[in-house]
C-alpha positions in Angstrom: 26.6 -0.8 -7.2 24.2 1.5 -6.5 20.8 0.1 -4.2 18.7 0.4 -7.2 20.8 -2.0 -9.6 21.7 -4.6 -6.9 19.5 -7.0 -7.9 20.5 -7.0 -11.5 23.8 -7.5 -10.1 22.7 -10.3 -7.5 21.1 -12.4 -10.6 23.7 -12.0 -12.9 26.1 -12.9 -10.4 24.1 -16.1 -10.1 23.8 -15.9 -14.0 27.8 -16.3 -14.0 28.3 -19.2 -11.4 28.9 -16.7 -8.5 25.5 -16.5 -6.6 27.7 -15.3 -3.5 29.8 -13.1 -4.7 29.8 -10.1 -3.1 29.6 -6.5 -4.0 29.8 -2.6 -2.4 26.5 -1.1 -2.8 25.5 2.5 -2.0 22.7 4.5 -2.1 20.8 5.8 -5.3 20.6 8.0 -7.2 24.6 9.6 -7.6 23.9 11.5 -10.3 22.2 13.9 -8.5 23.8 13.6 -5.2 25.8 16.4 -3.6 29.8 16.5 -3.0 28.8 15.4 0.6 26.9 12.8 0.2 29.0 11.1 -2.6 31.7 11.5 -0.1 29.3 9.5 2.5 28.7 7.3 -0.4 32.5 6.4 -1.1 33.6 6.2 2.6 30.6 3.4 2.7 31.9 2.1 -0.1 35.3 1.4 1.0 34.3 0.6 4.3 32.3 -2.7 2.5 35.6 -3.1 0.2 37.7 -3.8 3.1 35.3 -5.2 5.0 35.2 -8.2 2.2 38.9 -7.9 1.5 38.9 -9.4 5.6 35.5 -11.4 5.7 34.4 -9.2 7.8 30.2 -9.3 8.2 
């Protein structure tokens, strides 16, 4: 989820019964972002993935 849409994501995640459930969020916009910085984007990404795959904070 990109930083601009989180909170629609955070309410309807609450919305659903799930007010905790979390979520990979990166920075906006990616539509115009370059090859390097979606690359940033995506290591961030998975970084957050495995980081709630292990409970990591």
């Amino acid at each position: 989820m990109t930083t601009r849409f989180a909170s629609a994501a955070e309410l309807m995640s609450r919305v659903l019964g799930m007010p905790d459930y979390p979520f990979a969020r990166i920075e906006h916009p990616v539509s115009s972002a370059t090859d390097d910085e979606l690359k940033a984007r995506a290591r961030a990404a998975i970084e957050q993935g495995v980081g709630m795959l292990l409970r990591l904070p």
